[in-house]
Each structure stands twice: as structure tokens, then as C-alpha cells.
MOPAC internal coordinates of N, CA, C and O (Angstrom, degrees):
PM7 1SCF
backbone

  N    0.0000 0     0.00 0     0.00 0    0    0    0
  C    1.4522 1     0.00 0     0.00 0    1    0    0
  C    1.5341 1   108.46 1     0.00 0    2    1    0
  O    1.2310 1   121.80 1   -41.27 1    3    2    1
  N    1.4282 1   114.15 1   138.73 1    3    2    1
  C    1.3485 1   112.72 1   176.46 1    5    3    2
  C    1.4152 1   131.56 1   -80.11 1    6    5    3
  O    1.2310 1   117.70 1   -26.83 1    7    6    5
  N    1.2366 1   121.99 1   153.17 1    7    6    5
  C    1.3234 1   120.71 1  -165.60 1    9    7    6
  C    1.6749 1   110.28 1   -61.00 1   10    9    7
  O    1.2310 1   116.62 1   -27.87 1   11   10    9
  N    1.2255 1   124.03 1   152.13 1   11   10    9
  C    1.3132 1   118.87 1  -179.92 1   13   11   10
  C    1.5296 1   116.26 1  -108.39 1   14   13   11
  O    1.2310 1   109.54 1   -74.87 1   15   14   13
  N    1.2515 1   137.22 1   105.13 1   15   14   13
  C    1.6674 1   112.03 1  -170.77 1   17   15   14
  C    1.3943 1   110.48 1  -136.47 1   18   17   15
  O    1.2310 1   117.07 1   -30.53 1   19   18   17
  N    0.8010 1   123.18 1   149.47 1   19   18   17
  C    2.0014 1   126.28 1  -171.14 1   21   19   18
  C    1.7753 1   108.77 1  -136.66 1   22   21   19
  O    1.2310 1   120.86 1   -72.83 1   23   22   21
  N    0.9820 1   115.97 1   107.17 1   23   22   21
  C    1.4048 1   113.97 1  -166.88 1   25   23   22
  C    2.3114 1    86.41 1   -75.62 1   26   25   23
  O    1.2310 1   120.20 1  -167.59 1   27   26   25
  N    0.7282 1   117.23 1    12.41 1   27   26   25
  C    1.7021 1   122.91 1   175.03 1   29   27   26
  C    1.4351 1   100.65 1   -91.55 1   30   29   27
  O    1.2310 1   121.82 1   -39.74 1   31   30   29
  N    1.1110 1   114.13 1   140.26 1   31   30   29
  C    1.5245 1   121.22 1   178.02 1   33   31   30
  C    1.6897 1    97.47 1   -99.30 1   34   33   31
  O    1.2310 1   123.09 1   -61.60 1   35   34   33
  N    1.8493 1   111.67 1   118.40 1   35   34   33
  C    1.3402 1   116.32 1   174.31 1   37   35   34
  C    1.5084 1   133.20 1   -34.59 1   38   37   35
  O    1.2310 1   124.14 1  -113.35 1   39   38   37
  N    1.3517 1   109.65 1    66.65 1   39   38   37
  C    1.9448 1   105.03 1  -179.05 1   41   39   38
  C    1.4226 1    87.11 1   117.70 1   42   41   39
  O    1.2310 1   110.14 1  -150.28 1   43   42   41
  N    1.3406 1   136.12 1    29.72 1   43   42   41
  C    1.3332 1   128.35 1  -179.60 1   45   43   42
  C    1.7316 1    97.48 1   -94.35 1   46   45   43
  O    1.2310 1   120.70 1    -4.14 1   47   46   45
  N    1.2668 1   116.26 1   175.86 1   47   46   45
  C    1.0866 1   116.36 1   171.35 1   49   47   46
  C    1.4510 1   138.16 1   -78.99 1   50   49   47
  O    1.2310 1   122.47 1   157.38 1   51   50   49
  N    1.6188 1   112.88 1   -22.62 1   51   50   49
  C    1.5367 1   125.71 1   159.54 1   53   51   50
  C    1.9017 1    94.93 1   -52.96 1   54   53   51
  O    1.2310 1   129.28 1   105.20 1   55   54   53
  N    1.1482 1    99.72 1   -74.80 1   55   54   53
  C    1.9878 1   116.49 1  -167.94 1   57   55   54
  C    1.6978 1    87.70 1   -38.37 1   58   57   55
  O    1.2310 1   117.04 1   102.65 1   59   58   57
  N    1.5896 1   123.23 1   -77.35 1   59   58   57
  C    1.5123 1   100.16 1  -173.97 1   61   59   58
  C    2.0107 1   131.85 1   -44.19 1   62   61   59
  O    1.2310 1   136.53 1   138.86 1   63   62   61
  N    1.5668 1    85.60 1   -41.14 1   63   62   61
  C    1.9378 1    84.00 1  -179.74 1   65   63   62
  C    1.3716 1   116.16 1   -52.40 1   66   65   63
  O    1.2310 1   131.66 1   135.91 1   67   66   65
  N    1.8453 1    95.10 1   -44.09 1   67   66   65
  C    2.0588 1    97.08 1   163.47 1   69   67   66
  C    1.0800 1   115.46 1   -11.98 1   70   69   67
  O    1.2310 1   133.07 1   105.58 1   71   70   69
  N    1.3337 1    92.35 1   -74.42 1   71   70   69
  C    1.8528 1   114.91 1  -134.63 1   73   71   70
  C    1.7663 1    92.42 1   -83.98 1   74   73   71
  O    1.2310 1   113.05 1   155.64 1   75   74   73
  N    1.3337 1   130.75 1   -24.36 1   75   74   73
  C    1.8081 1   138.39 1   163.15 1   77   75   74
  C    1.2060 1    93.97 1   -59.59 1   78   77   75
  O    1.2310 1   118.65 1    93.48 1   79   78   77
  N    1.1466 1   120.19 1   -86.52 1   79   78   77
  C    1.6188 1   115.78 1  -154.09 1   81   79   78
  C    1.6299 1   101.00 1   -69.55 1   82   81   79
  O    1.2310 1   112.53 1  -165.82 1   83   82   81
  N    0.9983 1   131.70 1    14.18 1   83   82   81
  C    2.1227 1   121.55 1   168.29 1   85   83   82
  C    1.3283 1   101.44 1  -102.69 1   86   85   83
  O    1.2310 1   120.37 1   166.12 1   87   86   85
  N    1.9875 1   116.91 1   -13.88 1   87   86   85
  C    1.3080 1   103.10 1  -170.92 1   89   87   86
  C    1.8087 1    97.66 1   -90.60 1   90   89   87
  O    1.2310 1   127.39 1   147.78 1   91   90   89
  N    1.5018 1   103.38 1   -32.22 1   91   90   89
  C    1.4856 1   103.58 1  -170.12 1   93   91   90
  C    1.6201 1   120.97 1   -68.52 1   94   93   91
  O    1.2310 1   125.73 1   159.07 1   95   94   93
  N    1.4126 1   106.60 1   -20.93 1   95   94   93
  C    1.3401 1   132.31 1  -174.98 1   97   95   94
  C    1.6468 1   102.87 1   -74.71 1   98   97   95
  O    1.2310 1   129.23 1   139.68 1   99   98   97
  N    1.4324 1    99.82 1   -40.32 1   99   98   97
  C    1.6073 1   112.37 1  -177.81 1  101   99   98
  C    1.8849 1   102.00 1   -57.18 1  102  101   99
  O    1.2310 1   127.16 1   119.50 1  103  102  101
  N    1.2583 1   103.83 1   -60.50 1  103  102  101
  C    1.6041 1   108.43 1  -167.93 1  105  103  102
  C    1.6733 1   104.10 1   -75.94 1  106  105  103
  O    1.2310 1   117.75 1   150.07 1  107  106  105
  N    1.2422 1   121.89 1   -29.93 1  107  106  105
  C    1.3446 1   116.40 1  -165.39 1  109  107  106
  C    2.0505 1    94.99 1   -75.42 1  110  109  107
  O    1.2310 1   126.19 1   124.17 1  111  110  109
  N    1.3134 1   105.70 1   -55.83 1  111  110  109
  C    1.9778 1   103.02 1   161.47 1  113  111  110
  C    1.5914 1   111.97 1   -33.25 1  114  113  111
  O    1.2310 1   128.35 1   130.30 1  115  114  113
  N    1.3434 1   101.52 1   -49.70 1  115  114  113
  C    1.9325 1    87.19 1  -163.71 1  117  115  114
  C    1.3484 1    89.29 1   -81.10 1  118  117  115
  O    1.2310 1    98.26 1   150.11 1  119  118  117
  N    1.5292 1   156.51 1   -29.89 1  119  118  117
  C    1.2491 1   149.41 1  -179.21 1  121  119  118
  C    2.0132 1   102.74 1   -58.16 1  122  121  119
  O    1.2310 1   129.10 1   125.87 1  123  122  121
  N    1.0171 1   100.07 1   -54.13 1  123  122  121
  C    1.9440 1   102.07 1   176.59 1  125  123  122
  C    1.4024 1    98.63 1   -57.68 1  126  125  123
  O    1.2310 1   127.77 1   101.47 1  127  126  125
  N    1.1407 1   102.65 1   -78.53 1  127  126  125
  C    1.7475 1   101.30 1   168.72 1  129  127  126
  C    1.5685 1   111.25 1    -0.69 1  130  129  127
  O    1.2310 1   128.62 1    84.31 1  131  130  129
  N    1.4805 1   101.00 1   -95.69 1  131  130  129
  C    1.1978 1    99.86 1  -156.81 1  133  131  130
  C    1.5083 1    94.25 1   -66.43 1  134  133  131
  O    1.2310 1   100.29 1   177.87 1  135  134  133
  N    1.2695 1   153.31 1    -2.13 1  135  134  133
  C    1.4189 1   137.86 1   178.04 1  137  135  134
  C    1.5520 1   128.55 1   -88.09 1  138  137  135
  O    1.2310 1   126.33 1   165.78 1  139  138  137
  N    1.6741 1   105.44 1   -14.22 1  139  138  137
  C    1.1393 1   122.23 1   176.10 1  141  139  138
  C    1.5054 1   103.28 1  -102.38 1  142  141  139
  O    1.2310 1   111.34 1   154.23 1  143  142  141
  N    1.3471 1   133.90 1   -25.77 1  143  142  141
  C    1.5320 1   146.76 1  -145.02 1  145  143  142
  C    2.1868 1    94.69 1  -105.61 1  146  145  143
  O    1.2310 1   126.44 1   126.10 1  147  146  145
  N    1.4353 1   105.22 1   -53.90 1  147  146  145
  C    1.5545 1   112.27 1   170.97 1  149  147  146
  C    1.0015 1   133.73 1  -115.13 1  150  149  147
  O    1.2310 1   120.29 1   134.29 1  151  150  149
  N    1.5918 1   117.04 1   -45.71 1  151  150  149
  C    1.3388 1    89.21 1   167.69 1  153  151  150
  C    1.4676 1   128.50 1   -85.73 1  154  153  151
  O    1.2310 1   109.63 1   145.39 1  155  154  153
  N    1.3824 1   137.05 1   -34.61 1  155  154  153
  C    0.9820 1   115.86 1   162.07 1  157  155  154
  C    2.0022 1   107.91 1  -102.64 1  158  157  155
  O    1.2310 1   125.23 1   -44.92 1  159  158  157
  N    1.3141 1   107.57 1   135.08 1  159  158  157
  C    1.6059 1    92.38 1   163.75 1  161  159  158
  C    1.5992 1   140.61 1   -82.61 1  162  161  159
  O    1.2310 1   119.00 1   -28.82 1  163  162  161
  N    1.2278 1   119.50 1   151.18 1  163  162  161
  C    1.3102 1   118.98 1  -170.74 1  165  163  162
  C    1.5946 1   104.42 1   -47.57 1  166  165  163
  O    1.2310 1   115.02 1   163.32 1  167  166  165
  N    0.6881 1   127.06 1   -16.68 1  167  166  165
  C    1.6730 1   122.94 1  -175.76 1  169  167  166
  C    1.2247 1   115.57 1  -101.31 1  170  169  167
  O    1.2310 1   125.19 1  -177.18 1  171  170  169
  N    1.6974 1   107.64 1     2.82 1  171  170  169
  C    1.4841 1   119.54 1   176.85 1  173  171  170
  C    1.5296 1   115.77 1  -110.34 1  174  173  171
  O    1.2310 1   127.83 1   177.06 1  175  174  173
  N    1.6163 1   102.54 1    -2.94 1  175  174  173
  C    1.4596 1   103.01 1  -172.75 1  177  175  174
  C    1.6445 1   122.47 1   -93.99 1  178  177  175
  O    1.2310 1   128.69 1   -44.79 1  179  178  177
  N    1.3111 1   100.87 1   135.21 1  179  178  177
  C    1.4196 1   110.34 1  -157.16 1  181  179  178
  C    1.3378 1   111.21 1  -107.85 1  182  181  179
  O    1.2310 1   108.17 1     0.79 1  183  182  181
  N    1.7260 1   139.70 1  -179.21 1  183  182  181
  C    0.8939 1   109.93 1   142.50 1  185  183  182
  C    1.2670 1   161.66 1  -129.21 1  186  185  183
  O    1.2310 1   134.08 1  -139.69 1  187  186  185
  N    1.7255 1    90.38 1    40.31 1  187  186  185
  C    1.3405 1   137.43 1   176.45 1  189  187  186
  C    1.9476 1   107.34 1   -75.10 1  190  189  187
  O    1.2310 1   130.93 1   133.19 1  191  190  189
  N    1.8033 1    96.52 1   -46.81 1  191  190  189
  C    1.1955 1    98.91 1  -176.53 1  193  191  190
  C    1.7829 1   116.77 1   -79.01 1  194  193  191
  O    1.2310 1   125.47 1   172.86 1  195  194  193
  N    1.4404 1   107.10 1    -7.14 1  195  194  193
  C    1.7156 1   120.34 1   174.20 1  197  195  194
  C    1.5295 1    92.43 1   -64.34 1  198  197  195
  O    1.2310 1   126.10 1   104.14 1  199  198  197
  N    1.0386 1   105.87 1   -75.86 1  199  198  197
  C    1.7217 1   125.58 1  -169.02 1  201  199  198
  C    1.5324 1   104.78 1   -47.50 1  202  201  199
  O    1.2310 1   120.37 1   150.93 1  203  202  201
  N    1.0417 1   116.91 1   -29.07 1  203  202  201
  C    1.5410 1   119.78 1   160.12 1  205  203  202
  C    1.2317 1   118.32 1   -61.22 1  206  205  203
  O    1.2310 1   132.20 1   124.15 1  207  206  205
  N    0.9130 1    94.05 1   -55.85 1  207  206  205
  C    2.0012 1    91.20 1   179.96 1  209  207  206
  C    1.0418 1   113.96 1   -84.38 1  210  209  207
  O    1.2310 1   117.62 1   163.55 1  211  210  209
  N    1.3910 1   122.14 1   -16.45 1  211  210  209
  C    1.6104 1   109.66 1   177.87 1  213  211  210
  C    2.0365 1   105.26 1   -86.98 1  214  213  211
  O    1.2310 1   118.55 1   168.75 1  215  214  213
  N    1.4746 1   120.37 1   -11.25 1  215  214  213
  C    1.3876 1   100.54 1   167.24 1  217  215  214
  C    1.3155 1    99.60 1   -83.71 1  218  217  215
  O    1.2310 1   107.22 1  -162.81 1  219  218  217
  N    1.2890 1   141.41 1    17.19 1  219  218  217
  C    1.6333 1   123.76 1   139.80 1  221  219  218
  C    1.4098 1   134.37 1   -56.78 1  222  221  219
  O    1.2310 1   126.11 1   -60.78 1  223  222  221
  N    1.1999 1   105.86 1   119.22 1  223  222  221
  C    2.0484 1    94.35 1  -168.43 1  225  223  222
  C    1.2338 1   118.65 1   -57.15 1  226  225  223
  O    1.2310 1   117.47 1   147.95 1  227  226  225
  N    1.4908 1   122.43 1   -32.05 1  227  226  225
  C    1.1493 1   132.99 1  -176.06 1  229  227  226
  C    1.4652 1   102.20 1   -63.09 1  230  229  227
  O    1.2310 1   119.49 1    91.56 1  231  230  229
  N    1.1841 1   118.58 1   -88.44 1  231  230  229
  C    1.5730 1   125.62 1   178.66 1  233  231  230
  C    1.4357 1   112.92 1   -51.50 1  234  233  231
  O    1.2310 1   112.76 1   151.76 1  235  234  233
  N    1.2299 1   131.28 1   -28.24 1  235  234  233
  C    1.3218 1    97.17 1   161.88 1  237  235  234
  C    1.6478 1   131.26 1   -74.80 1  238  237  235
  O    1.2310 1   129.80 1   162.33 1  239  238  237
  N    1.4512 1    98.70 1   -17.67 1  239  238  237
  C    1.7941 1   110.75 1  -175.93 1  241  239  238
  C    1.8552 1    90.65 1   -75.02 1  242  241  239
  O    1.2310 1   114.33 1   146.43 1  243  242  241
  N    0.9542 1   128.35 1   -33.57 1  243  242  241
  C    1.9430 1   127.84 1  -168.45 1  245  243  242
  C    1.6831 1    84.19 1   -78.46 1  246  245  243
  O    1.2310 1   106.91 1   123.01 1  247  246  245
  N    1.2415 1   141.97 1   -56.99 1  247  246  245
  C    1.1595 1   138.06 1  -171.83 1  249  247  246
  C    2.3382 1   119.53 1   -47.79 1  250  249  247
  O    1.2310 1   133.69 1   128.36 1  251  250  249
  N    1.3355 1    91.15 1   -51.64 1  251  250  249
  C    1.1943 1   127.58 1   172.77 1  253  251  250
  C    1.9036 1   100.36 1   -47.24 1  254  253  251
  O    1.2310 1   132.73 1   118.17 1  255  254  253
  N    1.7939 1    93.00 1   -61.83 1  255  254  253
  C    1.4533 1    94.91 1  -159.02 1  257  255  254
  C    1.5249 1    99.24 1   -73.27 1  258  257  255
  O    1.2310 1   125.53 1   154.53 1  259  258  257
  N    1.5058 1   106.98 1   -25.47 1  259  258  257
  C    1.5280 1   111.92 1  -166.61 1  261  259  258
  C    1.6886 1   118.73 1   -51.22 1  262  261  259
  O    1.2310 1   132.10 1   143.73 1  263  262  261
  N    2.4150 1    94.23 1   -36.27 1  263  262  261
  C    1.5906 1   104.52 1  -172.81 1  265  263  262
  C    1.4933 1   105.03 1   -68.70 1  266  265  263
  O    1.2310 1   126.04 1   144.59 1  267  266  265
  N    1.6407 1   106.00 1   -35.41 1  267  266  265
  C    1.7393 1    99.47 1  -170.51 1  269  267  266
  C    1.1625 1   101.22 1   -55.78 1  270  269  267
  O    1.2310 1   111.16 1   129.06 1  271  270  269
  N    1.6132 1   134.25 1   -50.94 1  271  270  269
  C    1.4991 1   133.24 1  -145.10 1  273  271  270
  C    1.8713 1    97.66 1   -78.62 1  274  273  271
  O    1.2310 1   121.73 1   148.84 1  275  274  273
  N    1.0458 1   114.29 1   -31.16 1  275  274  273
  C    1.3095 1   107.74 1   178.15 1  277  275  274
  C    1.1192 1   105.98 1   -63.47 1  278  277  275
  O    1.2310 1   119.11 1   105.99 1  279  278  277
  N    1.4833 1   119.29 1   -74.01 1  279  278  277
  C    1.3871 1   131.75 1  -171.21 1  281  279  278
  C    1.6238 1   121.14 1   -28.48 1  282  281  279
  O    1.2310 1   129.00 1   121.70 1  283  282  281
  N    1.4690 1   100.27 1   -58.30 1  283  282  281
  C    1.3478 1   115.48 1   163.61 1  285  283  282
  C    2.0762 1   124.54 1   -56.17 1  286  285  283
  O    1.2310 1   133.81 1   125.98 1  287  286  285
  N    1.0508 1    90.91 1   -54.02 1  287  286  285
  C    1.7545 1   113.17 1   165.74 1  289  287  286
  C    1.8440 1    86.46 1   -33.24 1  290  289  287
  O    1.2310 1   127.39 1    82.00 1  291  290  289
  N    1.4956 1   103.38 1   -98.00 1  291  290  289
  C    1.6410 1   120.24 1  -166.83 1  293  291  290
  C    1.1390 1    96.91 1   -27.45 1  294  293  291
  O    1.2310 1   117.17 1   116.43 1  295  294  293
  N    1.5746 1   122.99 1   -63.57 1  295  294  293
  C    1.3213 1   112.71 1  -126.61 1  297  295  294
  C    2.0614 1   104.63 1   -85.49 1  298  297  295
  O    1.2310 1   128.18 1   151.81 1  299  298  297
  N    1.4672 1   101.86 1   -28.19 1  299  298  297
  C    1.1608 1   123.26 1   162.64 1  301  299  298
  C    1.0663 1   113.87 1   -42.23 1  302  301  299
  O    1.2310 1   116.74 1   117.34 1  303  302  301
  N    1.7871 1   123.80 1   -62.66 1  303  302  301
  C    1.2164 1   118.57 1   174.92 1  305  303  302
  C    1.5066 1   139.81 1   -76.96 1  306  305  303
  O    1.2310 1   125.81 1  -174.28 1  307  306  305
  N    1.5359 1   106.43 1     5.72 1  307  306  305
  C    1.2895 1   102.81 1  -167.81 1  309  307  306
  C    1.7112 1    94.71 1  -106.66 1  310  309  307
  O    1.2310 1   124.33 1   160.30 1  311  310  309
  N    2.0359 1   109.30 1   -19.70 1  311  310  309
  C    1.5548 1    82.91 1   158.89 1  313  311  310
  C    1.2007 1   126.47 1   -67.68 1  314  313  311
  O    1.2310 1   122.17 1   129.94 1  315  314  313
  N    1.4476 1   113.44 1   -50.06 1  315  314  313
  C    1.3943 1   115.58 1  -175.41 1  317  315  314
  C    1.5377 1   111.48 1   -23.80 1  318  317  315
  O    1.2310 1   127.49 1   114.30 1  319  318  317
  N    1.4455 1   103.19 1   -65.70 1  319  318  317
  C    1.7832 1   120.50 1  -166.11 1  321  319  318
  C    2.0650 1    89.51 1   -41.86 1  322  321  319
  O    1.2310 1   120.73 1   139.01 1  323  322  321
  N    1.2816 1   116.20 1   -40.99 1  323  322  321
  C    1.2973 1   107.04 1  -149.40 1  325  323  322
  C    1.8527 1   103.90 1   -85.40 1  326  325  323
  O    1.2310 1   129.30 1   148.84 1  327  326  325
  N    1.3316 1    99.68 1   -31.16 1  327  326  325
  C    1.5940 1   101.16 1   169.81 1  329  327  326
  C    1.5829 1   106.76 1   -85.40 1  330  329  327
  O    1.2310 1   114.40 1   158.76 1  331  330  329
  N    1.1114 1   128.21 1   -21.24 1  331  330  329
  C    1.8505 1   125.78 1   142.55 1  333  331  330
  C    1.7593 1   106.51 1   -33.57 1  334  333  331
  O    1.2310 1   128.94 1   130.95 1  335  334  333
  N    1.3500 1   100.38 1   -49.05 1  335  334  333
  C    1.8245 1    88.53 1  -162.04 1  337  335  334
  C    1.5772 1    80.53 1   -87.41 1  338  337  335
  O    1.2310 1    83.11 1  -173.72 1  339  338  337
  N    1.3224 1   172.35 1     6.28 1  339  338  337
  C    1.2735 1   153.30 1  -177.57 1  341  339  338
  C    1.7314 1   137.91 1   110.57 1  342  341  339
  O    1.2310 1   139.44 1  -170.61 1  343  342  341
  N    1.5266 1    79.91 1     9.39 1  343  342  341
  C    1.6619 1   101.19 1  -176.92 1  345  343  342
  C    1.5040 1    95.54 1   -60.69 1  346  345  343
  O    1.2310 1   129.16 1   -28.90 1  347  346  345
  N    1.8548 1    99.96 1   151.10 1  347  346  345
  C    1.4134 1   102.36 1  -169.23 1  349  347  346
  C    1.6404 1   101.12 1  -162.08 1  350  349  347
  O    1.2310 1   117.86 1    -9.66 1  351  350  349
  N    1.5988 1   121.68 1   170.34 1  351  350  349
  C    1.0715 1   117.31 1   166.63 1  353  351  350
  C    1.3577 1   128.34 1    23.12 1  354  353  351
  O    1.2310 1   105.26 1    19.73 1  355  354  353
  N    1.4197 1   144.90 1  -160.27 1  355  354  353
  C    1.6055 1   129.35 1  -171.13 1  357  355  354
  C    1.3420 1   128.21 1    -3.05 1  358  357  355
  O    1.2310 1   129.52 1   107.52 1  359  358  357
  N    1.6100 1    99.26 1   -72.48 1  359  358  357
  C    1.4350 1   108.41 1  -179.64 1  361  359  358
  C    1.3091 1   109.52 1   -44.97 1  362  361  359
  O    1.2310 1   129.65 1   102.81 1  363  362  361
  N    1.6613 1    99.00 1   -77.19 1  363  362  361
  C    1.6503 1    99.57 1   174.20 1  365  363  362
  C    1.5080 1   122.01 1    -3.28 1  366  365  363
  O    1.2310 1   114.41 1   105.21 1  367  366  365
  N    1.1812 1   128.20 1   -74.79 1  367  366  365
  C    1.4473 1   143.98 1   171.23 1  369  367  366
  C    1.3770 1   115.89 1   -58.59 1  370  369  367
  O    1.2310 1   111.73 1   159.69 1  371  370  369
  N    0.8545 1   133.19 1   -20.31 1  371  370  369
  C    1.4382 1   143.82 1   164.18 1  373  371  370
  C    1.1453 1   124.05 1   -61.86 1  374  373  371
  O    1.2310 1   125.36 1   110.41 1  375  374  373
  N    1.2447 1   107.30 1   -69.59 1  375  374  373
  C    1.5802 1   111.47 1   139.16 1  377  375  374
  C    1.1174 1   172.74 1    -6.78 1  378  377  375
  O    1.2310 1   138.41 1   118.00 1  379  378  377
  N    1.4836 1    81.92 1   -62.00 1  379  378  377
  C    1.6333 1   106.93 1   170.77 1  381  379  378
  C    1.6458 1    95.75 1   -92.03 1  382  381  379
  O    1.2310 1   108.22 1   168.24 1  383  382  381
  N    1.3959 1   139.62 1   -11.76 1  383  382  381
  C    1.2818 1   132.22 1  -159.54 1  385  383  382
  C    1.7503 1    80.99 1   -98.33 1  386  385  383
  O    1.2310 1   122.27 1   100.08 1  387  386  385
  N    1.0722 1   113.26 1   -79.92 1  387  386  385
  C    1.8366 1   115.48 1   165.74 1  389  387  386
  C    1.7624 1   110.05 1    -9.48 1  390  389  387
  O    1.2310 1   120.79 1   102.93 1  391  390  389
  N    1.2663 1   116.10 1   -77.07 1  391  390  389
  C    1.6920 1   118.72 1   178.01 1  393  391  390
  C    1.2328 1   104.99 1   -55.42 1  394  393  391
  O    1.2310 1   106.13 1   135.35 1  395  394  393
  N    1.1497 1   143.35 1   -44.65 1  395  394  393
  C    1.4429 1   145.27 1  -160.77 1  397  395  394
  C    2.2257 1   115.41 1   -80.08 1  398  397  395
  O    1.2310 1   138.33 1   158.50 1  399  398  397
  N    1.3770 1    82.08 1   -21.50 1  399  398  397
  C    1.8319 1    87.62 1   172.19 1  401  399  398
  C    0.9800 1    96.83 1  -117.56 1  402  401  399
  O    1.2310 1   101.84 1   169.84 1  403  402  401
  N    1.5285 1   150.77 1   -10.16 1  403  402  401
  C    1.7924 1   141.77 1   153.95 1  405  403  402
  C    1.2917 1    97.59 1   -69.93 1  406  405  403
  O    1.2310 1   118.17 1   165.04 1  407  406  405
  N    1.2274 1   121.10 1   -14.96 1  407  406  405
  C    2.0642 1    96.74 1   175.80 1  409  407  406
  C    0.7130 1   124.84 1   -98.62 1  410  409  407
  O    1.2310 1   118.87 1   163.56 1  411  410  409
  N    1.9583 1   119.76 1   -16.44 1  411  410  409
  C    1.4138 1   136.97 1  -170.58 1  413  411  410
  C    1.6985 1    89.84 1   -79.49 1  414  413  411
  O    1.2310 1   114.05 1   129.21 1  415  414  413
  N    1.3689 1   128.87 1   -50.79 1  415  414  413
  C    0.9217 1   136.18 1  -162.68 1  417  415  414
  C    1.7853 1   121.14 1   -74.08 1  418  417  415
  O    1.2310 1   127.84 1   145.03 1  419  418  417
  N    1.2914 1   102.52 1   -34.97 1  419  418  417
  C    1.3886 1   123.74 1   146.40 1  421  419  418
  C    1.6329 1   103.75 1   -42.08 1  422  421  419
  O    1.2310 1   111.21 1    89.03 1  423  422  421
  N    1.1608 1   134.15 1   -90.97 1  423  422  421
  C    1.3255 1   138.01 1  -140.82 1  425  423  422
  C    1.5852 1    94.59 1   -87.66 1  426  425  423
  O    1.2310 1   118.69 1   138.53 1  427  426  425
  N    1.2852 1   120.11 1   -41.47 1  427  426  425
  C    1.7390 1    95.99 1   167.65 1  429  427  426
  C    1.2475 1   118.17 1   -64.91 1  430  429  427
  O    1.2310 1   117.01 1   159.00 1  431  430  429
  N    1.7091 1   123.29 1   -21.00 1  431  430  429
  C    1.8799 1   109.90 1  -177.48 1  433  431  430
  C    1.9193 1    95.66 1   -72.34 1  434  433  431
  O    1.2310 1   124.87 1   136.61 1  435  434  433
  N    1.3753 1   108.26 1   -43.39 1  435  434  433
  C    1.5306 1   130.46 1   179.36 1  437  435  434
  C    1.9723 1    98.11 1   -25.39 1  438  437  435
  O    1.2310 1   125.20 1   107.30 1  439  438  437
  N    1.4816 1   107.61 1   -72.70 1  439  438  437
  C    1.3108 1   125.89 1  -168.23 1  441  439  438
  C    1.2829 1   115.89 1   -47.90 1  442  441  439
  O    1.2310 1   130.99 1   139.83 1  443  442  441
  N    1.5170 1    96.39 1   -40.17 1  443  442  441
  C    1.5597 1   109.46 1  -153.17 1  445  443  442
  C    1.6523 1    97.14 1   -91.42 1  446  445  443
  O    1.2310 1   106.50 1  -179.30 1  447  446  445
  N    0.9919 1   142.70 1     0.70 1  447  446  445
  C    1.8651 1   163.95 1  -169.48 1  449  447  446
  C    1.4829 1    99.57 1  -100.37 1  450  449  447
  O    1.2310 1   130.26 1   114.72 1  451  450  449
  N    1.4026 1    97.83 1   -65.28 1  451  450  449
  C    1.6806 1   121.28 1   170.63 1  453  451  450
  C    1.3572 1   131.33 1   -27.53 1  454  453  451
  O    1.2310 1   130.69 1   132.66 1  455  454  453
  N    1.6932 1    96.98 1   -47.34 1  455  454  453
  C    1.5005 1   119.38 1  -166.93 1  457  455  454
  C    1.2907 1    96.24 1  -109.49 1  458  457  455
  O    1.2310 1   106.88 1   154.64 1  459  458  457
  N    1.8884 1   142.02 1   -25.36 1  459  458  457
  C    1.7352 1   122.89 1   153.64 1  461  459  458
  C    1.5916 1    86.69 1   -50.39 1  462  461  459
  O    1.2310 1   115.89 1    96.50 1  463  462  461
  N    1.2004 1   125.42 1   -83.50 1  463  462  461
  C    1.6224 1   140.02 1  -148.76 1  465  463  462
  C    1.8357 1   100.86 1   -15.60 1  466  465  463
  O    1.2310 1   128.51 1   123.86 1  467  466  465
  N    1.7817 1   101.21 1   -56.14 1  467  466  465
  C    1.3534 1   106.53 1  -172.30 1  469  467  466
  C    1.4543 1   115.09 1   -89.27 1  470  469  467
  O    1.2310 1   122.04 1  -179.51 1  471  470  469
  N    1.7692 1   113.70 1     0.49 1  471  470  469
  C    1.8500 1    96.59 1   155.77 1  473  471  470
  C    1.4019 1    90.26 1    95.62 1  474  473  471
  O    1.2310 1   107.01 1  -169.22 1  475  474  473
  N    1.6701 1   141.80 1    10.78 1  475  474  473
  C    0.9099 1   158.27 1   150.79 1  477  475  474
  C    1.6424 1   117.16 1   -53.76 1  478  477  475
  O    1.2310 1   120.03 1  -106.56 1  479  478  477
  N    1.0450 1   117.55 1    73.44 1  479  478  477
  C    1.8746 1   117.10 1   151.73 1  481  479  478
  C    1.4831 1    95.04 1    -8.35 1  482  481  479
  O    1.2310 1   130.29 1   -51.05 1  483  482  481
  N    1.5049 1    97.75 1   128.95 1  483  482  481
  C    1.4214 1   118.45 1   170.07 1  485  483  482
  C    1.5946 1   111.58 1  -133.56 1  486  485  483
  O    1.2310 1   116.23 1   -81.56 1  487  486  485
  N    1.3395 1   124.77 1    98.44 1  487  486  485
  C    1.2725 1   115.41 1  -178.93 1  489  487  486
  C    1.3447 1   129.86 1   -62.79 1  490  489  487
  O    1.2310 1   120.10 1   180.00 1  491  490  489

């Protein structure tokens, strides 16, 4: 039997945000899904009609929350995976300092797209 190992501490708080943001990610996908798939179709999407829906508060705040939960989701898991394979000391931190300002930077370029998209004054 193979070894079992989780660089996540069981019920820790990284391991819970996981398992939150894969469930929210789950419903917020089948919500695009079905919004790109029926009601409007991909061959209908414009990007007059993006900017439409994104000055909706609702959908643009699910859009918003959608980049953090990804961002966080990925970026969470691809350390884990990497202290899974044996990352340690220096690197370790290196790393995580590297992932940790590509996500901030991710989700502020993310926001700031978000908020032209929704017709939002940007000073």
C-alpha cells in the first residue's frame, strides 16, 4: 500500500479554505456554465453584453469572489503539491514569497479589469 502524505494539516485552516473555495468554485463553474451554455450562447457573447452583466452588483461581486477563490484554490494547491514532493527550508520560502505576490498581483490586475468591465471610475 502506498504511502499517504498531505503537506495540509488534518482540519487545519489551509486544508479547510481548500475544501471552501473547491466547493464554491464547483457551483460558481456550473452557474457560468449554465450562463454561457443557455442562457446566453457562446456565439452570442459580446462585449457590450459582458459589461452588462458585470455592472450588476451581484454578478460582478460572484465574479470578483470567483478570481479570489481561484487564485487562492491554485495557488494553495500548487504549494502544497510542491512541499508534497519535498520542498523545504529556502526554497520553501521562496516560493511561497514568489506565489504570494503573483496572486496579490493576479487579483488586483483581476479587480481592476473588473471594475473598467463594470463602468467603475478608477482613479
Amino acid at each position: 500500500m502506498a504511502e499517504r502524505y498531505s503537506s495540509f494539516t488534518p482540519g487545519g485552516t489551509g486544508w479547510l479554505l481548500q475544501r471552501i473555495t473547491a466547493a464554491f468554485l464547483v457551483v460558481v463553474l456550473a452557474f457560468h456554465f449554465f450562463q454561457l451554455h443557455f442562457v446566453n450562447h457562446a456565439a452570442d457573447v459580446t462585449f457590450a453584453g459582458t459589461q452588462a452583466r458585470m455592472e450588476n452588483v451581484g454578478y460582478f461581486l460572484t465574479m470578483v469572489l470567483f478570481l479570489i477563490a481561484g487564485t487562492f484554490h491554485g495557488v494553495n494547491g500548487v504549494y502544497n503539491a510542491l512541499v508534497n514532493q519535498g520542498l523545504k527550508g529556502t526554497q520553501k520560502k521562496v516560493v511561497l514569497a514568489v506565489l504570494v505576490i503573483a496572486s496579490v498581483a493576479l487579483i488586483v490586475q483581476g479587480i481592476y479589469v473588473a471594475m473598467a468591465m463594470a463602468g467603475v471610475e478608477i482613479v
